[in-house]
C-alpha angles and dihedrals in degrees: 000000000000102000113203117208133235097270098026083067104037086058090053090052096049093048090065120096116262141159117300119242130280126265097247101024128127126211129212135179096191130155124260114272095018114118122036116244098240093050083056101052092035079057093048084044087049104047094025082228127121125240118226107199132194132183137227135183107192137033097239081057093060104047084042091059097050089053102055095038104047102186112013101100132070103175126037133179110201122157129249100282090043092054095045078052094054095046089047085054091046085232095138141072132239111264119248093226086178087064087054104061084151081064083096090065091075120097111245091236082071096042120075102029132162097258094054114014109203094007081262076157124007125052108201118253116167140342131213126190118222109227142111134307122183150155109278097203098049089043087057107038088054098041099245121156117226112188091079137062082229088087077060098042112019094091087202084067094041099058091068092060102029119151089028111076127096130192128186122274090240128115099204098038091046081046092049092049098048089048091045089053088056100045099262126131113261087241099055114138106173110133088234099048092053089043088064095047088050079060098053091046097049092045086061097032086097103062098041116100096217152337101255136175106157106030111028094103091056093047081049097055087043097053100235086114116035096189135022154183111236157096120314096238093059094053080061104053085043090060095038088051090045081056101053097043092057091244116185084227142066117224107213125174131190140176112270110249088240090060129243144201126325107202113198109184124205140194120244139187106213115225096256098040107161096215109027083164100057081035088057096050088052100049086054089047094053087049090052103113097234093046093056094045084052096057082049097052095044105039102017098243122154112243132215096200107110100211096045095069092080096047088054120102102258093239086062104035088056108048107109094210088053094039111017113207122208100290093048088040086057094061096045131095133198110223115251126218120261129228126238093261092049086042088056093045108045086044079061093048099042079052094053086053105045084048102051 
């Protein structure tokens, strides 16, 4: 039986022909977990408009999404690389900065980076940090130490735990993370050196449950997994989920002592948008203090809006792997884009391991 992969299957849907959009609707390709429900029904309440969100779990969806659906979005929230993607690809329109006047909330650390000098074209949203979340009794019940990726690539600590990892289903963030475990940046891009990560990776390969983008925090807070490779604000929701549901078990999560990604999210308006107008007064909105300390609230996300922090709930504030301060920062790294070469080549990697 052909079997069509996710993607591959989401492209061929988009490409058929649907209704066009409403008037007044608003559409968003947004990640899981990534804007609290009462923010979105106060913005539909605001513009008397409707909001029309769609998820994604990965970068390459995204962009393949756009791709395949020209002008069906109006908001997008890529990371940095992607963005620096999307500008390569000249898919995005030139910000209105006279339309964001709540531009002036971010934190400068988070304005003017490499991927968009001057915000000619992205206005920060969120950021998520990629580490480890995992189930505390278990961790320590087995002895396994928790503030390395060794615990997801030293197959002598695997073995204690085998059956029961999981790593995202994403070929740069599993990379980074391999490079990242033998002292490498997180951008190298150096054939040997990734190479040497492909290595890493197959020799766990082995013990890991599954490759997992969408579901793994929920397979966390149940206790199916008991450690896994993923975004800071799902290793939240997983503890706050492990909470509610009266666990015998905490799900804790930290920054790996070798470092790890920083992924700052920002929102977009691709070239074609059918409403830039609608586009404009949500991105405002997002940018609105009260609106960003109530995605944090809500999803766990770091925020680099300066005036939200006070607004955010202290356990989450200061928690250093949801809001680094400047010792954790200093071990982070924001993912560069790749080129087309780099894309070719890791595509063959990320092939050689799935296969093995």
């Amino acid at each position: 039986m052909c079997r069509v992969s996710r993607i591959g299957l989401l492209l061929l849907l988009l490409a058929l022909p649907g209704r066009a959009p409403a008037a007044d609707e608003l559409r968003l390709l947004n990640w899981d977990n990534y804007l609290a429900a009462e923010s979105l029904q106060r913005f539909e309440t605001h513009c008397k408009c409707r909001v029309v969100q769609e998820l994604i779990f990965d970068n390459d969806e995204l962009l393949a999404r756009l791709s395949a659906a020209a002008g069906r979005y109006d908001v997008l929230v890529p990371t940095g690389n992607a963005v620096q993607a999307l500008i390569r690809q000249r898919a995005l329109a030139l910000l209105d900065r006279g339309k964001l006047p709540n531009l002036k909330n971010i934190d400068a650390a988070y304005l003017d980076t490499p991927f968009d000098r001057g915000n000619r074209y992205s206005a920060p949203y969120a950021y998520t940090v990629t580490l480890i979340g995992y189930n505390e009794q278990k961790m320590r019940q087995l002895g396994v130490p928790v503030d390395s990726w060794a615990a997801i690539f030293d197959p002598q600590i695997l073995a204690r735990i085998d059956g029961k990892v999981s790593v995202l289903d994403s070929p740069r963030e599993l990379l980074a993370a391999a490079l990242k475990y033998l002292g490498y940046s997180a951008n190298e891009t150096s054939e040997a050196r990734w190479k040497e990560a492909r290595d890493v990776i197959v020799r766990a390969r082995p013990y890991w449950a599954a490759f997992n983008a969408s579901t793994y925090m929920k397979e966390l807070a149940a206790g199916r997994i008991w450690l896994a490779h993923g975004y800071s604000n799902d290793m939240f929701k997983a503890g706050r989920q492990a909470r509610s549901e009266g666990r015998d078990f905490t799900v804790s999560f930290g920054v790996p002592k070798e470092g790890a990604v920083l992924a700052l999210d920002s929102m977009v308006i691709p070239r074609n948008a059918p409403r830039p107008d609608l586009a404009h007064l949500f991105i405002n909105f997002a940018l609105d203090t009260g609106t960003s300390a109530e995605l944090s609230n809500a999803t766990g996300s770091g925020s680099p809006n300066r005036e939200a922090t006070k607004h955010v709930a202290p356990d989450i504030a200061q928690n250093t792997a949801l809001f680094p301060d400047k010792a954790t920062l200093a071990r982070l790294e924001m993912l560069n884009d790749l080129d087309g070469k780099q894309r070719r080549d890791l595509r063959r990697l990320w092939a050689e391991i799935r296969l093995r």
